[in-house]
C-alpha positions in Angstrom: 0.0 0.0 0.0 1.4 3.5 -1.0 0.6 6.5 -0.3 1.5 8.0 -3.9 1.6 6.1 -7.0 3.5 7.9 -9.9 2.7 6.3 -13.3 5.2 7.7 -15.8 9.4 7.8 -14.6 10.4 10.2 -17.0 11.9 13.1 -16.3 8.4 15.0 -14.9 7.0 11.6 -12.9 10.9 11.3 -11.9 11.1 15.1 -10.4 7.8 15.0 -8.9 8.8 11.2 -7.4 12.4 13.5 -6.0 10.3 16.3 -4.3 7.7 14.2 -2.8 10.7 12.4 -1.4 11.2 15.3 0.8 8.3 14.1 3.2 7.3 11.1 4.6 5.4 9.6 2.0 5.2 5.7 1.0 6.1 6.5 -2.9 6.3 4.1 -5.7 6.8 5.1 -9.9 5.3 2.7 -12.5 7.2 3.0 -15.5 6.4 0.8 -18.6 9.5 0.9 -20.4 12.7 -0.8 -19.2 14.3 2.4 -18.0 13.7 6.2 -17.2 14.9 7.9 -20.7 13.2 5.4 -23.4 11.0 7.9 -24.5 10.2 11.8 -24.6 13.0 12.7 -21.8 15.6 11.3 -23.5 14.1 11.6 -27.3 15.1 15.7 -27.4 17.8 18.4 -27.8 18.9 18.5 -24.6 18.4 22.5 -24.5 17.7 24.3 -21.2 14.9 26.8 -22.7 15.0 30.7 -21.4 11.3 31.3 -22.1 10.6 33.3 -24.8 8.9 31.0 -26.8 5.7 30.4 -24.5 2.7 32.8 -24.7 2.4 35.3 -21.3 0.6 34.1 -18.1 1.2 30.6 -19.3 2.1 27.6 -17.4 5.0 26.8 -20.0 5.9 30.2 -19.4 6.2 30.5 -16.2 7.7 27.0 -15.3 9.9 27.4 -18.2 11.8 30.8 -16.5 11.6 29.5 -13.3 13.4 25.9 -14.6 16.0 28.1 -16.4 17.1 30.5 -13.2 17.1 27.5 -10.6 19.1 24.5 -12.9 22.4 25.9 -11.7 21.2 24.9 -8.0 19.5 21.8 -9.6 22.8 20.6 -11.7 25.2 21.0 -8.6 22.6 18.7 -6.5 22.2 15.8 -9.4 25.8 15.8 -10.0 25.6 16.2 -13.8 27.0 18.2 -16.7 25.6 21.5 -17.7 26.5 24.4 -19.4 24.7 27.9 -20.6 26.2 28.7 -24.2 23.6 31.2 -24.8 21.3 30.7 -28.1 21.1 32.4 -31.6 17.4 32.4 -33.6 18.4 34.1 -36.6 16.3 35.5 -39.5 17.2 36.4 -43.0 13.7 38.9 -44.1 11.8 41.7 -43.3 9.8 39.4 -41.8 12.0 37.2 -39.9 13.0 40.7 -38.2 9.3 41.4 -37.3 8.8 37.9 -35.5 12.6 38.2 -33.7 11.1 41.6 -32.5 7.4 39.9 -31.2 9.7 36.8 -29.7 11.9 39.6 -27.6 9.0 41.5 -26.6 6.7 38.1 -25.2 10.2 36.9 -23.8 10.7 40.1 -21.7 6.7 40.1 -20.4 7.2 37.0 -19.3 10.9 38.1 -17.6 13.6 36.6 -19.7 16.4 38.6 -18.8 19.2 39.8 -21.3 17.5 39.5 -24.8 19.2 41.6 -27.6 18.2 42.1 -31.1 21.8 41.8 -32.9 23.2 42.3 -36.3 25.3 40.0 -38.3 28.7 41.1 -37.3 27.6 40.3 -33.7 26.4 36.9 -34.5 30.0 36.5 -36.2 31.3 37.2 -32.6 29.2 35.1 -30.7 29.3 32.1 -33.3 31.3 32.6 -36.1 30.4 29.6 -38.3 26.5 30.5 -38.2 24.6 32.2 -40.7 22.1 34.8 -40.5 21.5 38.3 -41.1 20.1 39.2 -37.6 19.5 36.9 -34.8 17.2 37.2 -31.5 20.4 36.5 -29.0 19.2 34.7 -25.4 22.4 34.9 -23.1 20.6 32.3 -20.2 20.0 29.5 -22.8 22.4 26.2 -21.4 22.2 22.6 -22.8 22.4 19.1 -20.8 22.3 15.9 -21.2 18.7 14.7 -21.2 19.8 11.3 -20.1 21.8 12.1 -17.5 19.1 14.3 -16.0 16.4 11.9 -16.3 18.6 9.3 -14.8 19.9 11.4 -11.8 16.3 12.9 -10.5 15.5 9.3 -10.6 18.0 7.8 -8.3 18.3 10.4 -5.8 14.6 9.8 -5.6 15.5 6.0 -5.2 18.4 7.0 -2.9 15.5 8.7 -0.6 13.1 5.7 -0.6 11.3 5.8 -3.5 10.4 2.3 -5.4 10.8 1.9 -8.5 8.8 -0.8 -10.9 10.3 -0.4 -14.6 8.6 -3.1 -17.0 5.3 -2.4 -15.7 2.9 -0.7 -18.0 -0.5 0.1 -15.8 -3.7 -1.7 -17.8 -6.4 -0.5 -15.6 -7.1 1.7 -12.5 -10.1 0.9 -10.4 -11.4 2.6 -6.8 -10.5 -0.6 -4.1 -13.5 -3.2 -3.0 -12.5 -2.0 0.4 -14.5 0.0 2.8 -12.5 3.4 2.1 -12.8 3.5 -1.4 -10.5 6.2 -2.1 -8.0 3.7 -2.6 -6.7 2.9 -5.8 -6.1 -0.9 -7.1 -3.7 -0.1 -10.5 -3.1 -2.6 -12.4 0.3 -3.6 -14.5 1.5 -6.2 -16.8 3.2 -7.5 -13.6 1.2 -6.9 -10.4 -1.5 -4.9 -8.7 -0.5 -1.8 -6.6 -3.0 -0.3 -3.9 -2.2 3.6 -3.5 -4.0 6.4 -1.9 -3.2 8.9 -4.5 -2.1 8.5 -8.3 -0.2 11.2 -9.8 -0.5 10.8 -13.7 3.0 11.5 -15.5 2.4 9.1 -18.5 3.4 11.2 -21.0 2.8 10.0 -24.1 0.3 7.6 -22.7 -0.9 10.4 -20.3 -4.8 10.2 -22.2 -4.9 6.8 -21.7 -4.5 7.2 -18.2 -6.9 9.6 -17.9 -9.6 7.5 -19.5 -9.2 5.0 -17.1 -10.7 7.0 -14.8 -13.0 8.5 -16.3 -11.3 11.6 -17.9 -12.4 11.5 -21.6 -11.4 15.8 -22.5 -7.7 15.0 -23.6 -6.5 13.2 -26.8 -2.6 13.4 -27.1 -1.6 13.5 -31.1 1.6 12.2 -31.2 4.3 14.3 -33.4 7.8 13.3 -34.6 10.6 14.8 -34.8 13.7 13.2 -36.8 18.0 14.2 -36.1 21.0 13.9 -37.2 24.2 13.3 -34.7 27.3 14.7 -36.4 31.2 14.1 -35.3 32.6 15.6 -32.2 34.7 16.9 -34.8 32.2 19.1 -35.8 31.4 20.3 -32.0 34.3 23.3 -32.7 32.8 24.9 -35.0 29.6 25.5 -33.2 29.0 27.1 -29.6 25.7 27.5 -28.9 22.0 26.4 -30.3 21.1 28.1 -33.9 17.5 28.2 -34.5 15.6 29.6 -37.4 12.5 31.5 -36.8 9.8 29.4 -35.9 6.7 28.4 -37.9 3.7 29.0 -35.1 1.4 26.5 -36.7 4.5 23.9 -37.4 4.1 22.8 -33.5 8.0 23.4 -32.8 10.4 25.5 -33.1 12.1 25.0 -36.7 15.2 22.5 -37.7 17.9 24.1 -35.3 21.7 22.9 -35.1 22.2 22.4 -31.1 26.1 21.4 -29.8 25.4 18.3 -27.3 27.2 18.6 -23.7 29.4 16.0 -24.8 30.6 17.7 -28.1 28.2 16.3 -30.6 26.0 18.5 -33.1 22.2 17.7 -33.2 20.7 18.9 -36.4 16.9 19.0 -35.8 14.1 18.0 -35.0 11.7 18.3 -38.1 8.0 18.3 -36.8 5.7 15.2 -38.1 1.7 14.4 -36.9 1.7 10.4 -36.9 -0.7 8.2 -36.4 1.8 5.8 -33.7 3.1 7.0 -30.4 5.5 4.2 -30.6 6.8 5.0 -34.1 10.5 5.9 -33.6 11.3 5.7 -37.6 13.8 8.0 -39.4 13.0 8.9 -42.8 14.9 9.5 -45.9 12.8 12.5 -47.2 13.2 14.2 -43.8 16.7 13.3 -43.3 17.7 15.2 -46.7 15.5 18.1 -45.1 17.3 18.1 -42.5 20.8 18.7 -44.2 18.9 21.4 -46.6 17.3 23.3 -43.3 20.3 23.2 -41.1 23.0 23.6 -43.8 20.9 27.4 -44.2 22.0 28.6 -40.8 25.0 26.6 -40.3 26.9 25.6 -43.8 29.6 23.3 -42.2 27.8 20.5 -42.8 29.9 17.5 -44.3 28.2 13.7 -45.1 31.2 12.1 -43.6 30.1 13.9 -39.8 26.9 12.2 -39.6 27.3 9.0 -37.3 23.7 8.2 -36.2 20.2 9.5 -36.9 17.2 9.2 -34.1 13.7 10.5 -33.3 11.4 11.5 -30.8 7.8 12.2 -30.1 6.6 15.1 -28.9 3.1 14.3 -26.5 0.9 17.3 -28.2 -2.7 18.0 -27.0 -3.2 20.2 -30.4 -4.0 18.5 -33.5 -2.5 18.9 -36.6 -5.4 21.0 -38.1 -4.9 23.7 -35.3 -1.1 23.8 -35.4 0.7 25.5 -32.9 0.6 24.6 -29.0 -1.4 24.3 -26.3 -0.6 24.6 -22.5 0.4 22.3 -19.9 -2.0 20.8 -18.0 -2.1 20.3 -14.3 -4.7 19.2 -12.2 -6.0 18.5 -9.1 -9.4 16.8 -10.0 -12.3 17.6 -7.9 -14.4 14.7 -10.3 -11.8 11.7 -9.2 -10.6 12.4 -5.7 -6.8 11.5 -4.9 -6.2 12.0 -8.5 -3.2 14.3 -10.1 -3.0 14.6 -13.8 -0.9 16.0 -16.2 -0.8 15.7 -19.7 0.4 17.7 -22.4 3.7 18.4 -21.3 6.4 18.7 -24.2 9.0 21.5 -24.6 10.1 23.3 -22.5 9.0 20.0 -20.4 13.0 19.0 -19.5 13.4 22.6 -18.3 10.4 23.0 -16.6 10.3 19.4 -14.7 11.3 20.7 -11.2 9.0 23.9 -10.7 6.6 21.4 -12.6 7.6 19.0 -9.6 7.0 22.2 -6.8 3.5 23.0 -8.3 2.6 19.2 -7.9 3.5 18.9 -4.1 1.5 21.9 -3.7 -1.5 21.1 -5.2 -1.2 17.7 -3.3 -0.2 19.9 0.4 -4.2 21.1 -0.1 -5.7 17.7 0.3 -2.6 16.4 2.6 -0.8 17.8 5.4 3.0 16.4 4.1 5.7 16.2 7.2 9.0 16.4 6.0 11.4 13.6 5.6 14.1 14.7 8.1 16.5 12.2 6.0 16.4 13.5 2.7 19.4 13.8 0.9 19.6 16.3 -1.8 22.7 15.3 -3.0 23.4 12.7 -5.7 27.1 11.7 -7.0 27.5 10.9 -10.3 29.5 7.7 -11.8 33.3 8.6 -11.4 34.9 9.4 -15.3 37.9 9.0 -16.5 38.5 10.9 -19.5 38.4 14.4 -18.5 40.6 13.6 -15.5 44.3 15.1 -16.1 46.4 12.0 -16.0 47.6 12.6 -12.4 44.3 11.9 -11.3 43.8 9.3 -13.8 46.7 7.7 -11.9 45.1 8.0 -8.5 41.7 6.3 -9.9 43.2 3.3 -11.6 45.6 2.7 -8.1 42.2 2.5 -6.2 40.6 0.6 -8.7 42.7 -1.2 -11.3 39.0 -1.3 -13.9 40.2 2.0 -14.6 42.8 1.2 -16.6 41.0 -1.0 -19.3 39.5 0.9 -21.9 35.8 -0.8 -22.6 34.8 2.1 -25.8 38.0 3.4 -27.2 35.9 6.2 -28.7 35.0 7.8 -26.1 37.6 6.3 -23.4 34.8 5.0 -20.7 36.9 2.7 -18.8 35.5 -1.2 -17.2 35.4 0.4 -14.2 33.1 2.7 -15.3 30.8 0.4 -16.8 30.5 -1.8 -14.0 29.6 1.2 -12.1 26.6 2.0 -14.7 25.7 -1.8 -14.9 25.0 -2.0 -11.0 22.9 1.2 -11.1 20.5 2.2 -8.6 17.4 1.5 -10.3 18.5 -2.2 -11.5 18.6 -1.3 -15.4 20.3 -4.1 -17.2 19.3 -3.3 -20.7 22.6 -1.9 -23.5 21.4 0.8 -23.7 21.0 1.4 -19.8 24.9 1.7 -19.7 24.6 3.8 -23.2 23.2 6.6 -21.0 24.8 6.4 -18.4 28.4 6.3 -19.4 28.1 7.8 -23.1 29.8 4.3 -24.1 28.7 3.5 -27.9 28.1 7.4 -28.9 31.1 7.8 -30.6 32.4 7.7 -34.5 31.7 3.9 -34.6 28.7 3.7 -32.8 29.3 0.7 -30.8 31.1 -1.3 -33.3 34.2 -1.9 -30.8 32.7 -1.8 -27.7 28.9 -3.0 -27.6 30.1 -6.8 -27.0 32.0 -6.3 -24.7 29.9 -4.6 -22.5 27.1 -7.3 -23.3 29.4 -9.8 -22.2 30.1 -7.9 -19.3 26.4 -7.5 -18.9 26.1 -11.3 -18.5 28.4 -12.1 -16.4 28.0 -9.6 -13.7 23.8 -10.3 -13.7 24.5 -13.9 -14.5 22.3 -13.6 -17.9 22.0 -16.1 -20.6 22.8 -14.8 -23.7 19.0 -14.6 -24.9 17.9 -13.2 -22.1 20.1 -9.7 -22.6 17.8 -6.9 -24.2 19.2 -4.1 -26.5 16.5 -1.3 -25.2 13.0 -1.8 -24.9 11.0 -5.1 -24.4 11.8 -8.4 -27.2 14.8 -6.2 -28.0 16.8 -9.0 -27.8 20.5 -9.0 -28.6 20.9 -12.8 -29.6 19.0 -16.2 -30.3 21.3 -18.1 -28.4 25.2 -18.4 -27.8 27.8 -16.9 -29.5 31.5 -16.1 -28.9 32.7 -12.6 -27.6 
């Protein structure tokens, strides 16, 4: 019996699972897929937004500004990587000027601090390898890695007592046969969970969580977005996100050319209504538009730096007939008692999740009276690297721990030691790509082609897995039939 029941452990259900951790609650997260960052939370650019985009007096707007002043605080606590490069939209028209001008104005009613209006010889200083004749410049603007994030608000909410159920996608929600009925019996592929409250962070699937109990207003259209990952090599010649101007009724803010924490270049996403929420294809046709969008603001652009392509899905609440966005939706129902629902949250989602997180625990401190957890531990330390170490310290790390002097992905140089560390993770992810995201191991120039069986093997014989039994991602994402040689 709990007395919250998160479903959904991306990065929202995972920030909402850390600040409830702060009190004395019985928590629990239900999470379908096999690990935190299978879907929207880890499916994205990775850009800390500054809040211009959103429309005034809006929910995006306002947890989007206060996500962006706070992550400093935030990134110190988690432990992760983070840096604020500043951002470029640029325009080449009259009318490209006009919207940079609209985009400054909504961004300073809403209190985005620092906004200038800037001329091509200043966009040469900032970022000398981007194009445009003009450019709405947003000093606060930072990127992270989505991964990272997602993965660290969900094991210092582990690390505080939260439980975690991955593999267990919720099938139906029902009021308890018991005399207080405002217990909930939910349902999974696995088990049956009693909990007092439900807080509804499903995401993509947030609709069909609703309509389980009973709330029929909200249909999420799913929407695509496709990228390209070029070269580290390419990470020099761009320091900061270069965005076009946006389309309003595209639902997204234009192919844009974002550097990745870890040196990469994301070119994307394109914006794409589909009919799946589960449909992670890439596309030929939008791959070459891609390369003709981004190659516009940012001409180094070379066939022999792309290494990987991906997509995401954007949970929209706005069709593709309307266009554009709506807001984010959070509720405390008043029709379904001890319920919490959110849907509709996409961009800035990743920089909103912890005043996204605050609002929550409010709305729940009306119905509850919350005691704080006198225990909590804010702090959460990440896996020790090895690469960015200068070699004195490298020294000191492989005398304490001799795994850190065998290089698993030479690509990258994430060491065995690190590895092991990301295979015995807090929230018992076993899956390849579990140690993808937590080490960067298979995101270099070959992809994996080195590395990815050795870590399987490694995979096996610390969890004592047969070789069928080891999964590549998501569920029958198996990685062999039976037995081979490493």
């Amino acid at each position: 019996m709990y007395d919250v029941a998160i479903i959904g452990g991306g990065v929202i259900g995972s920030s909402i699972a850390r600040e409830l951790s702060k009190y004395k609650l019985k928590i629990c997260v239900l999470e379908k897929e096999l690990d935190v960052c299978c879907e929207t939370s880890g499916r994205n650019s990775g850009v800390l937004h500054a809040g211009f985009n959103n429309k005034p007096k809006s929910l995006m707007a306002k947890f989007c500004i206060e996500g962006n002043e706070n992550f400093d605080e935030i990134a110190k606590e988690l432990d992760i990587p983070f840096k604020r490069t500043g951002k470029l939209v640029v325009g080449f028209t009259k009318e490209d000027k006009e919207k940079l001008i609209e985009m400054k104005e909504q961004g300073e009613i809403n209190g985005v601090k620092g906004l200038e209006i800037i001329d091509k010889d200043r966009i040469k200083q900032l970022s000398p390898y981007v194009e445009g004749n003009f450019a709405l410049y947003s000093p606060n603007t930072g990127i992270l890695n989505p991964f990272i994030y997602t993965i660290a608000m969900a094991e210092n909410a582990v690390e505080n007592g939260v439980k975690y159920f991955l593999d267990n996608e919720v099938v139906d929600i029902k009021k308890s046969s018991d005399k207080d009925n405002n217990i909930f019996e939910i349902r999974t592929n696995k088990n049956i969970y009693k909990s007092k409250w439900i807080i509804n962070c499903a995401g993509l699937n947030s609709d069909k969580i609703g309509k389980m109990v009973g709330i029929d207003e909200y249909t999420i259209h799913p929407c695509r977005g496709e990228y390209f990952i070029l070269d580290q090599k390419v990470g020099k010649y761009l320091n900061m996100p270069a965005y076009p101007v946006p389309n309003p009724k595209m639902g997204g803010l234009g192919i844009h050319l974002t550097p990745s924490i870890d040196g990469n270049v994301f070119i994307g996403p394109s914006s794409e209504y589909i009919d799946s929420k589960d449909d992670y294809s890439t596309t030929k046709e939008v791959m070459d538009l891609l390369i003709k969008d981004g190659g516009r603001i940012f001409p180094h652009i070379r066939k022999e730096h792309f290494i990987r392509n991906f997509s995401g899905i954007r949970p929209k609440l706005v069709a593709k007939e309307q266009g554009g966005y709506d807001d984010f939706k959070i509720e405390l129902r008043e029709d379904i008692s001890n319920f919490i629902n959110l849907t509709g949250i996409e961009s800035p989602g990743l920089t909103s999740a912890v005043p996204i997180a605050k609002y929550v625990v409010s709305l729940l401190s009306e119905k509850e009276n919350l005691v704080e957890n006198p225990h909590f531990n804010k702090y959460r330390k990440s896996i020790e690297t090895f690469k960015d170490k200068p070699i004195d310290v490298q020294e000191k790390l492989i005398a304490k721990d001799e795994n850190y002097g065998e290089i698993i992905c030479r690509c990258e140089t994430i060491t065995k030691a690190e590895i092991l560390q990301a295979i015995n993770n807090p929230l018992g992810v076993e899956t390849v790509t579990g140690i993808k995201y937590r080490t960067r191991a298979m995101m270099g120039r070959c992809q994996g082609g080195y590395c990815q069986t050795r870590i399987t093997k490694l995979i096996k014989e610390v969890k004592h897995k047969k070789e069928e039994e080891i999964l590549y991602c998501r569920k029958n994402s198996n990685m062999f039939v039976g037995k081979v040689r490493v």
